[in-house]
OpenMM code with the backbone's topology and positions (N, CA, C; nanometers):
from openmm import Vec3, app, unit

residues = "UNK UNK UNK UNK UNK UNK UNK UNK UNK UNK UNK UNK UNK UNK UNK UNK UNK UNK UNK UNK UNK UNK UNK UNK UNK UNK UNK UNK UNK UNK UNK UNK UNK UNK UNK UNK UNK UNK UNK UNK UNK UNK UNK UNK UNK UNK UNK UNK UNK UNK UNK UNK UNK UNK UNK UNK UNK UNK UNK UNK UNK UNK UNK UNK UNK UNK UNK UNK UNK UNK UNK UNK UNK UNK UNK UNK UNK UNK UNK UNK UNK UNK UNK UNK UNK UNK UNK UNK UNK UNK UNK UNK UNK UNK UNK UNK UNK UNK UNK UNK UNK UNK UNK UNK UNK UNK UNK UNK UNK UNK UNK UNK UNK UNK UNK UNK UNK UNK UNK UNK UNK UNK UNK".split()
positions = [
    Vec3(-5.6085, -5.9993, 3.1077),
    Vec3(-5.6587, -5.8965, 3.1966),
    Vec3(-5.7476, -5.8007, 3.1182),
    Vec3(-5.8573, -5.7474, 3.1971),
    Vec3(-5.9308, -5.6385, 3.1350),
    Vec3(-5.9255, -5.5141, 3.1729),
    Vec3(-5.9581, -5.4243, 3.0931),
    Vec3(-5.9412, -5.2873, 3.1570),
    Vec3(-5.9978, -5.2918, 3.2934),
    Vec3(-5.9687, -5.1927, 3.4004),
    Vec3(-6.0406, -5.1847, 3.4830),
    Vec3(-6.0299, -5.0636, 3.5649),
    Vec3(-6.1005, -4.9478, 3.6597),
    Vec3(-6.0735, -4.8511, 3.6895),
    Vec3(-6.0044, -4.8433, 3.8210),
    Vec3(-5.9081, -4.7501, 3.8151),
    Vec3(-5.8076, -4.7060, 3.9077),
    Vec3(-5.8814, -4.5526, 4.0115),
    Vec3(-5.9412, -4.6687, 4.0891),
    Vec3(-6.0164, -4.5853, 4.1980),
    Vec3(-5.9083, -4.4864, 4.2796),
    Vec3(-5.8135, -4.5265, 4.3157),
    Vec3(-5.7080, -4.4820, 4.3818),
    Vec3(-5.7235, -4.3251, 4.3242),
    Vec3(-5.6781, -4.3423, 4.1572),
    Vec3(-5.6509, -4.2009, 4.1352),
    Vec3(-5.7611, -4.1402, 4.1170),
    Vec3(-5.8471, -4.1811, 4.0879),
    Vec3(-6.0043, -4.1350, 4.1164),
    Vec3(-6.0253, -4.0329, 4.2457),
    Vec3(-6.0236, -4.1213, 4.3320),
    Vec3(-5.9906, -4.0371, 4.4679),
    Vec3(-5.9068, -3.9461, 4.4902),
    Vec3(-5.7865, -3.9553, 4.4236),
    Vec3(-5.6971, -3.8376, 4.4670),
    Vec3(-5.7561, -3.7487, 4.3863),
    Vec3(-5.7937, -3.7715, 4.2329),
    Vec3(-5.8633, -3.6195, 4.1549),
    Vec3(-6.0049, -3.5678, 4.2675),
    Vec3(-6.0498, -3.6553, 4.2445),
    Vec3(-6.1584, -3.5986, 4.3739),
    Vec3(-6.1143, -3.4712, 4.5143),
    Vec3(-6.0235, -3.5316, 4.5706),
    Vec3(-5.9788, -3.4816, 4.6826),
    Vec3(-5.8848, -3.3694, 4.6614),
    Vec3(-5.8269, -3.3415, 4.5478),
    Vec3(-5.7612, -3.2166, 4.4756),
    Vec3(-5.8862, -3.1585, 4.4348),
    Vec3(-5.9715, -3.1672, 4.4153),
    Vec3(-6.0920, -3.0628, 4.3349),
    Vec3(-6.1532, -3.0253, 4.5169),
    Vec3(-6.1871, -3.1237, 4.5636),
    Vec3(-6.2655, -3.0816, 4.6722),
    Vec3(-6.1697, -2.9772, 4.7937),
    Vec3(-6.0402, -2.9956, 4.8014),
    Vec3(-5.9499, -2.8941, 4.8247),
    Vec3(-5.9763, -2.7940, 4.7785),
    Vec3(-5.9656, -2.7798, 4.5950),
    Vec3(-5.9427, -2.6249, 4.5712),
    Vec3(-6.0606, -2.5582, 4.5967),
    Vec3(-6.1561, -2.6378, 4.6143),
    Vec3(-6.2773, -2.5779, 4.6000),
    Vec3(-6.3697, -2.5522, 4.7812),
    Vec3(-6.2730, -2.5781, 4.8526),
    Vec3(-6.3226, -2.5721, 4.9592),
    Vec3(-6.3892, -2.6116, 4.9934),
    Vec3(-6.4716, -2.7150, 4.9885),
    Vec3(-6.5384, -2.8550, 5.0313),
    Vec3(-6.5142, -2.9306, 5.1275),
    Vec3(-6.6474, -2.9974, 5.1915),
    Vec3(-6.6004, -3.1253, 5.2761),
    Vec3(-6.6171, -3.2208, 5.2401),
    Vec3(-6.5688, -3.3542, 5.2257),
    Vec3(-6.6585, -3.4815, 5.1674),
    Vec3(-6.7854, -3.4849, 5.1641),
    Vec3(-6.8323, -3.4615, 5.2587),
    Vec3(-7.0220, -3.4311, 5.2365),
    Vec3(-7.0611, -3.3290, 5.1641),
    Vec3(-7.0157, -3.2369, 5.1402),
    Vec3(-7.0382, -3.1184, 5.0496),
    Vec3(-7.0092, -3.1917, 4.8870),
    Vec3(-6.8691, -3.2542, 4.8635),
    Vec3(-6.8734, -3.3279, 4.7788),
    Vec3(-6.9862, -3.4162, 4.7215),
    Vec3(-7.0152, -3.4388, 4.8029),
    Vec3(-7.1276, -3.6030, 4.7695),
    Vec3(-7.2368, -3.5465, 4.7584),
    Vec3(-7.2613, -3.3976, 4.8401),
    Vec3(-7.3950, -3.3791, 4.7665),
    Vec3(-7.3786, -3.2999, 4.6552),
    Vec3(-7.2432, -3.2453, 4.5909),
    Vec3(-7.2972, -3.1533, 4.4995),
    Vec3(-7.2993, -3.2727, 4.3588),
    Vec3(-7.2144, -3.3835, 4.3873),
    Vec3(-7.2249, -3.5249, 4.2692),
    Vec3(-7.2983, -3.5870, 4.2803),
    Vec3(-7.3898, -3.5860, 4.3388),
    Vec3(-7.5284, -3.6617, 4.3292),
    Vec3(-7.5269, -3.7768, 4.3980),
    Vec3(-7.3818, -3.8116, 4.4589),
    Vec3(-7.3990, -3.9344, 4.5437),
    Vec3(-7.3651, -3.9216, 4.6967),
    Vec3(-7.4012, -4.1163, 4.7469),
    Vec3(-7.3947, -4.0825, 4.9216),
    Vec3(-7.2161, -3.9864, 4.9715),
    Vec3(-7.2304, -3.9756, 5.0741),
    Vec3(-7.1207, -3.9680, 5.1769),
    Vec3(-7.0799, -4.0889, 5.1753),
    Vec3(-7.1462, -4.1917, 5.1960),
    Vec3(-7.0970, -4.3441, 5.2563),
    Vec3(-7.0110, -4.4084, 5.1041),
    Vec3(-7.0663, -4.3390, 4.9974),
    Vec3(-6.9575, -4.3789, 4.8526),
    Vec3(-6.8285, -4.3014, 4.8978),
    Vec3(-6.8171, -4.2023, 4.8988),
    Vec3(-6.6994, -4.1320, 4.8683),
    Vec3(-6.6269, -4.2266, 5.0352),
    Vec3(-6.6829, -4.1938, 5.1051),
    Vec3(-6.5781, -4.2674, 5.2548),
    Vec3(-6.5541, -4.4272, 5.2018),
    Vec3(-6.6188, -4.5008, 5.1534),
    Vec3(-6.5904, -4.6274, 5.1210),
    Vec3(-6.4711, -4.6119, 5.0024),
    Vec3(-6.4900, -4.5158, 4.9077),
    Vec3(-6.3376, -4.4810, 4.8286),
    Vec3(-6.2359, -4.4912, 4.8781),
    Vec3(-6.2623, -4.4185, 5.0128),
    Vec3(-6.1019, -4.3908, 5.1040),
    Vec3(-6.0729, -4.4479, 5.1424),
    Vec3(-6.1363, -4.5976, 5.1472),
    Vec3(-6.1264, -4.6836, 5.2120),
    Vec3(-6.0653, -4.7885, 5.1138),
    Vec3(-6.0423, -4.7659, 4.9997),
    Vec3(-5.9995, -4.8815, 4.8516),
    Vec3(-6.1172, -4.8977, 4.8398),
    Vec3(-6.2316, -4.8758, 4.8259),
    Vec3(-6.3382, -4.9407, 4.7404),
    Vec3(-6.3548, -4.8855, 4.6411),
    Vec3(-6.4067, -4.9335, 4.5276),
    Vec3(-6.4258, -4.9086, 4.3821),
    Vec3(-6.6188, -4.8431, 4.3874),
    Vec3(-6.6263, -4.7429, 4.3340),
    Vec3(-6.7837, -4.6870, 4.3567),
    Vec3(-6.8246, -4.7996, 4.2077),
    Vec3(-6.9708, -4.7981, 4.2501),
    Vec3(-7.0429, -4.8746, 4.1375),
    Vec3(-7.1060, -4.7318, 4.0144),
    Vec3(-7.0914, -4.8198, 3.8753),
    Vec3(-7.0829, -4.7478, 3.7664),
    Vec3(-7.1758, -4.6190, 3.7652),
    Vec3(-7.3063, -4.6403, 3.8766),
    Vec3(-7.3945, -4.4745, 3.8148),
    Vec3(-7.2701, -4.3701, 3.9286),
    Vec3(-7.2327, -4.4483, 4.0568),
    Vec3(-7.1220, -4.3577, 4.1265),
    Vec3(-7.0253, -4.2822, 4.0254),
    Vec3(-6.9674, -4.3933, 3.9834),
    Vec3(-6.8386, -4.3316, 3.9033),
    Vec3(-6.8692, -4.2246, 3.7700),
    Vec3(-6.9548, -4.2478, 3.7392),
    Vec3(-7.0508, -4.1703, 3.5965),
    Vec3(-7.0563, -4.0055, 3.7030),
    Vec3(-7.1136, -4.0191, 3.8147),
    Vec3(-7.1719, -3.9057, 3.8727),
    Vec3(-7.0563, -3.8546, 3.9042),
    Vec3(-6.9376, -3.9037, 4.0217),
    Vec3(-6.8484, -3.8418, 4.0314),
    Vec3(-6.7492, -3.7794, 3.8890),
    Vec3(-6.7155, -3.8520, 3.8087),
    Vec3(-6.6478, -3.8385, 3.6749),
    Vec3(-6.7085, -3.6947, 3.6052),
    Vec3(-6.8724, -3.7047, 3.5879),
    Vec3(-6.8815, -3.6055, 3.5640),
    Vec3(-6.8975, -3.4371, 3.6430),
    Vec3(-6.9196, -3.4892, 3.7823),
    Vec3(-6.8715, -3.3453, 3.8636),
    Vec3(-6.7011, -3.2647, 3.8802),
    Vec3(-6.6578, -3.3954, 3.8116),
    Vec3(-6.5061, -3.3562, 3.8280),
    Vec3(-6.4742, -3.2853, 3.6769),
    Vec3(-6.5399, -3.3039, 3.5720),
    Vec3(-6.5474, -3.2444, 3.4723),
    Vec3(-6.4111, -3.3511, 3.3986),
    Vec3(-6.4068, -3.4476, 3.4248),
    Vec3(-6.2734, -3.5066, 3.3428),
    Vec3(-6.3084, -3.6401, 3.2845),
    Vec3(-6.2371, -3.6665, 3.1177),
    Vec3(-6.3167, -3.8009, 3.0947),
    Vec3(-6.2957, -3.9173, 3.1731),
    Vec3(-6.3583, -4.0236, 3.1486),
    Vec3(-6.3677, -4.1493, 3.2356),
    Vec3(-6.2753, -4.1999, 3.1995),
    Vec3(-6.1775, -4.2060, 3.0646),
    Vec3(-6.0631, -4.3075, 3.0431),
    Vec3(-5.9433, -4.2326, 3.1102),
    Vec3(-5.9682, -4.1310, 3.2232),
    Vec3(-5.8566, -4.0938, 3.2475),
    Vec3(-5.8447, -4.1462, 3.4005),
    Vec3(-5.9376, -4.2340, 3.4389),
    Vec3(-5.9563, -4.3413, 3.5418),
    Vec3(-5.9493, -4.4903, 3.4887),
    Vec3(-5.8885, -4.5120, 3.3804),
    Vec3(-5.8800, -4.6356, 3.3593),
    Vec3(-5.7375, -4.7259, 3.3526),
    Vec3(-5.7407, -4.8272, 3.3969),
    Vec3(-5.5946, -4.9000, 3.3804),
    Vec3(-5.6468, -5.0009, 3.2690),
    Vec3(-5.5568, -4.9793, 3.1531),
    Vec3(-5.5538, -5.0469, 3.0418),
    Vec3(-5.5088, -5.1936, 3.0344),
    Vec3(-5.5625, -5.2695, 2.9586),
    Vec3(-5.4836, -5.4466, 2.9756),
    Vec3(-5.3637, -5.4086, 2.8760),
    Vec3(-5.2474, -5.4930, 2.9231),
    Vec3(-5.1299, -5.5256, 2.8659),
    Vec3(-5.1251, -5.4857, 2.7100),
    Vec3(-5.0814, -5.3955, 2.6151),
    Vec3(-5.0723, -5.4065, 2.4780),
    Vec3(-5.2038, -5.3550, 2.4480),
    Vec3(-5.3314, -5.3552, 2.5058),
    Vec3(-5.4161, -5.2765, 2.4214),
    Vec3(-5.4069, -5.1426, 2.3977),
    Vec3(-5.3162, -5.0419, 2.5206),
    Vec3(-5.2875, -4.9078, 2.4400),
    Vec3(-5.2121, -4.8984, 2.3365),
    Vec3(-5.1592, -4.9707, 2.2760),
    Vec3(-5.0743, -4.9503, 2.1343),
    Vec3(-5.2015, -4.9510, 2.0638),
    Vec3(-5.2037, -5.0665, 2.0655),
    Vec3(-5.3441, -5.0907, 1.9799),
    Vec3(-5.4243, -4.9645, 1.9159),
    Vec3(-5.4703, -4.9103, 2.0230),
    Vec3(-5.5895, -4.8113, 2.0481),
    Vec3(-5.4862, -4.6823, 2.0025),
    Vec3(-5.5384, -4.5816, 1.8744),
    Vec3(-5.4087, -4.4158, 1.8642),
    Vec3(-5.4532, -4.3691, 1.9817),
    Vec3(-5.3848, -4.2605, 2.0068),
    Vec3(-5.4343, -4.1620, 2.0955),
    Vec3(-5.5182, -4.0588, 2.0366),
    Vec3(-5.6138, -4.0383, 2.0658),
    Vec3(-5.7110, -3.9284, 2.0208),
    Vec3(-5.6072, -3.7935, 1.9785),
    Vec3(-5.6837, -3.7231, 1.8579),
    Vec3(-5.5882, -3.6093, 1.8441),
    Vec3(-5.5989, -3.4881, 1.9408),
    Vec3(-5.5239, -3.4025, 1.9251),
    Vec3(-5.5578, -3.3082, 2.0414),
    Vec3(-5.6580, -3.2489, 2.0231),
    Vec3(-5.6597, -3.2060, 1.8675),
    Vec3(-5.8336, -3.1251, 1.8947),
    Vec3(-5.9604, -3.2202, 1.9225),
    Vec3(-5.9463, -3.3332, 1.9422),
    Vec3(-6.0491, -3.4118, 2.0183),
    Vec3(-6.0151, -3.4249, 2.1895),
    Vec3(-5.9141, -3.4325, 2.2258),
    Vec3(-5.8718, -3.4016, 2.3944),
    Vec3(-5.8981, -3.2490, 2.4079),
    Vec3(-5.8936, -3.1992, 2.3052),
    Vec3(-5.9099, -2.9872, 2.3771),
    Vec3(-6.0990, -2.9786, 2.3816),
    Vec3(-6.1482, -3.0438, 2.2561),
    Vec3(-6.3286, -3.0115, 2.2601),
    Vec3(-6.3789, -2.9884, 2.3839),
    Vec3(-6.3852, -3.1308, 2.4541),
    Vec3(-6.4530, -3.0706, 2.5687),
    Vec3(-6.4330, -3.0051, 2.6939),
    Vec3(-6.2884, -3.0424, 2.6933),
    Vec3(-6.2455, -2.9025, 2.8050),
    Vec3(-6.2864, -2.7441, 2.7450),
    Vec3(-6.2566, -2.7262, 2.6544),
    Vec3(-6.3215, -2.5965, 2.5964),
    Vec3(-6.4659, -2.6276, 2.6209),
    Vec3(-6.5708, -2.7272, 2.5937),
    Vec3(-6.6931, -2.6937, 2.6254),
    Vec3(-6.7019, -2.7041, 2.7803),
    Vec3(-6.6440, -2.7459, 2.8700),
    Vec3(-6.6794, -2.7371, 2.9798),
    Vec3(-6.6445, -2.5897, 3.0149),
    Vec3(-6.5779, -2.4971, 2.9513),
    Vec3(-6.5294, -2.3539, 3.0252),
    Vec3(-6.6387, -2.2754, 3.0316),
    Vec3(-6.7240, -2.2374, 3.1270),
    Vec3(-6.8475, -2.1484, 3.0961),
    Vec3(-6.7945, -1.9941, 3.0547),
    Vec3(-6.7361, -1.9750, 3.0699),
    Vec3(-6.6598, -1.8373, 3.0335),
    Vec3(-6.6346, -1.8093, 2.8964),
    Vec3(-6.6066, -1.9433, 2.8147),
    Vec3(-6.6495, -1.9166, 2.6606),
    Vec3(-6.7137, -1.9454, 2.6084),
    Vec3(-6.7930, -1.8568, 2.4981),
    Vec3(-6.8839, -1.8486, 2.4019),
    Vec3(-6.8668, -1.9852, 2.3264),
    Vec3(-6.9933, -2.0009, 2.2843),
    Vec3(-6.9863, -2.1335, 2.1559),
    Vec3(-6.8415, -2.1102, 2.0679),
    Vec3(-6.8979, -1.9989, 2.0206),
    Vec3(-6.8175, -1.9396, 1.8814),
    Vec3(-6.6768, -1.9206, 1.9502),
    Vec3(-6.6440, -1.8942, 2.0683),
    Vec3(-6.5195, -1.8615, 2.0970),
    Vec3(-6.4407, -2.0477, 2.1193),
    Vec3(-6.5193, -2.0875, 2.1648),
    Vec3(-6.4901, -2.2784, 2.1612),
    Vec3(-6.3989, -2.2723, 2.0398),
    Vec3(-6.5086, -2.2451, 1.9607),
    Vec3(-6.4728, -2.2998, 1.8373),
    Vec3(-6.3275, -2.2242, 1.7670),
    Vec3(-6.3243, -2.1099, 1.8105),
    Vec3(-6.2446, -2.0627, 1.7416),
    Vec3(-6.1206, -2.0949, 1.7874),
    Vec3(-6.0824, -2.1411, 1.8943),
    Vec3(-5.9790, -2.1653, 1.9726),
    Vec3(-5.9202, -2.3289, 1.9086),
    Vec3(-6.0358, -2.3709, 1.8837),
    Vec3(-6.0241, -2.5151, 1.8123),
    Vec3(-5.9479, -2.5110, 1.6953),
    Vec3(-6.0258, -2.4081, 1.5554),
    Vec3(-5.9681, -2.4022, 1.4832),
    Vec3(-5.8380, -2.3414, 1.4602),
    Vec3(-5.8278, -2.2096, 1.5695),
    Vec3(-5.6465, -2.2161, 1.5931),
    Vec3(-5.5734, -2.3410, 1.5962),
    Vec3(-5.6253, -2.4268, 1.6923),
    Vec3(-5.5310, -2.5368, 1.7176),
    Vec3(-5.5261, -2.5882, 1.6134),
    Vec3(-5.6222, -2.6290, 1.5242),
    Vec3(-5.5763, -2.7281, 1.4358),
    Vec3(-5.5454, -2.7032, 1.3387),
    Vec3(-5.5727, -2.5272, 1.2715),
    Vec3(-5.4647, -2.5010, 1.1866),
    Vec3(-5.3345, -2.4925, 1.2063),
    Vec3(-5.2588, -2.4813, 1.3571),
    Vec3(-5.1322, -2.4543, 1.4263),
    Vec3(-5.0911, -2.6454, 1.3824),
    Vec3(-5.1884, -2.7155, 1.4278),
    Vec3(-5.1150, -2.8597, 1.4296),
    Vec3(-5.1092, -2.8536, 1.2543),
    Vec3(-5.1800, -2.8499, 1.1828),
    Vec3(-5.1811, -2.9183, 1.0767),
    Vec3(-5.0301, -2.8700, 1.0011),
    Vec3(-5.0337, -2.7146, 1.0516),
    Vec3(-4.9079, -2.6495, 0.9492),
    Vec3(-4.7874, -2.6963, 0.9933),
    Vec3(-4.7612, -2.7472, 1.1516),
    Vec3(-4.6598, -2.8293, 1.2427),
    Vec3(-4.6417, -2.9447, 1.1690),
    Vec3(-4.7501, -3.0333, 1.1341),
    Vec3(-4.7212, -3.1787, 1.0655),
    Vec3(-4.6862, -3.1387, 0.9343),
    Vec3(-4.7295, -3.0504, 0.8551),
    Vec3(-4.6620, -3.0310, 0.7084),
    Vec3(-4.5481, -3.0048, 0.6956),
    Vec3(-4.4923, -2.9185, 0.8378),
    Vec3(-4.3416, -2.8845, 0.8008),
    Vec3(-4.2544, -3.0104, 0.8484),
    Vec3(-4.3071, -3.1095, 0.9203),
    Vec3(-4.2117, -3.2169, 1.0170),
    Vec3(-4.2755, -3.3426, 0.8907),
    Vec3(-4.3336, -3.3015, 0.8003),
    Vec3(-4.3792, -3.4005, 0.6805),
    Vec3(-4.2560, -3.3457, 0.5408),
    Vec3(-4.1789, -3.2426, 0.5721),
    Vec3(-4.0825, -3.1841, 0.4983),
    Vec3(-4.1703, -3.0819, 0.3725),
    Vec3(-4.3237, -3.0467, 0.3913),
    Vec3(-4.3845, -3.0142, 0.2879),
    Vec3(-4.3963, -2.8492, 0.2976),
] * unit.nanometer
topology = app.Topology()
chain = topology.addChain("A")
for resn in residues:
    res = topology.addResidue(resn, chain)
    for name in ("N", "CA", "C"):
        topology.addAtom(name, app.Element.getBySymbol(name[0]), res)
């Protein structure tokens, strides 16, 4: 089996954003750059084609592997990214903080993780 994307939850992140945000499906579709007739064919189990899913993925502000169903044993395989690579771009997506404040929030974290692994390293 190959990876492949889990439209299902696709749609439900969709339909939780377009909730909080007070939206209609058509309001949706135009502020992601795609038809009405994509997002209703979603609701329908259809899978949007890749510039869809690129457009929606990125109006939702969330990465694309968090729409993916993995084949059997390749997530072991694969580490999990560290957190200060899962925090980057949610911090760059916050317009409310500064470059420099990004950053600084980063380097909290990863001086907080690093001194966490030295003490659970017994050092």
């Amino acid at each position: 089996m190959t990876g492949r994307l889990d439209a299902a939850r696709l749609y439900a992140a969709l339909d939780a954003e377009r909730a909080a945000r007070g939206l209609s499906w058509r309001q949706l579709a135009a502020e992601a750059g795609v038809s009405a007739s994509l997002v209703s064919r979603m609701g329908n189990g259809h899978r949007p084609d890749l510039d869809g899913f690129i457009a929606l993925v990125q109006w939702l502000g969330m990465p694309a592997e968090t729409f993916m169903v993995w084949p059997e044993g390749m997530r072991v395989k694969h580490s999990r990214p560290s957190l200060e690579a899962q925090l980057a771009p949610l911090l760059r997506a916050e317009k409310e903080l500064s470059e420099s404040d990004q950053q600084h929030v980063l380097d909290v974290v990863g001086i907080t993780l690093r001194h966490m692994r030295s003490r659970n390293m017994g050092g």
